[in-house]
N, C-alpha and C positions, 0 to 999 in steps of 0.2 A: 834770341828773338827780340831781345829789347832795343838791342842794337837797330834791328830793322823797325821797329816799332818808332824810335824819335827821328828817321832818317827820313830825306824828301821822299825818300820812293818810295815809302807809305805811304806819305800825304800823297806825290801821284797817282798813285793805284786808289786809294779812295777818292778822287778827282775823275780817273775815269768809269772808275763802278757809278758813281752819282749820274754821271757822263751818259753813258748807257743807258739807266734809268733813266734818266731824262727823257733822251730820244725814244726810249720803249713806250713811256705814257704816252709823249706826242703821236708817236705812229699810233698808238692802240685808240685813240683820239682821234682823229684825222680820217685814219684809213679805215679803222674799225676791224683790223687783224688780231683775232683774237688770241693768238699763238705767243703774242710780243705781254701777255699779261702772265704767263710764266716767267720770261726775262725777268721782266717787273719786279715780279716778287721775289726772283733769285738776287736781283741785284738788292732791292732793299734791306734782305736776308743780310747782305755782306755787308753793306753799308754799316748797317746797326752794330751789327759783330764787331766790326772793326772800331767803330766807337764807344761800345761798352768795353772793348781790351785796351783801349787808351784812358777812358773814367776809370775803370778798375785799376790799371796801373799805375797813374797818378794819384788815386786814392790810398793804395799801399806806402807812397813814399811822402807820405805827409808827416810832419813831425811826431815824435811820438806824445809828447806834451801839449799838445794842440798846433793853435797857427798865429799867435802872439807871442812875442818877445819880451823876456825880462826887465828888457829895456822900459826906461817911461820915466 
């Protein structure tokens, strides 16, 4: 999974979840379809997920020392 996690076609797919969201708020805005405020909220659902599994894994691979080097 990690593999897919740094690969473009994560960032794709959360590009067009966002995507989606997008056009769900406008139409549910616009048009006043209230059916596209489930979309809404399923894409924000995934949205968020998908960037707390990127914060939580970047978090995991931080040094175990801190984030400063000996150096100086």
């Amino acid at each position: 999974m990690r593999r897919f996690l740094y690969s473009r076609w994560f960032f794709l797919f959360m590009a067009i979840v966002c995507l989606v969201d997008l056009i769900a708020d406008i139409g549910e805005s616009v048009w006043g379809w209230d059916a596209l405020n489930f979309l809404a909220i399923a894409m924000d659902v995934i949205a968020a997920s998908m960037a707390c599994w990127l914060f939580i894994d970047l978090q995991l691979r931080r040094p175990k020392h801190g984030d400063h080097s000996r150096r100086g």
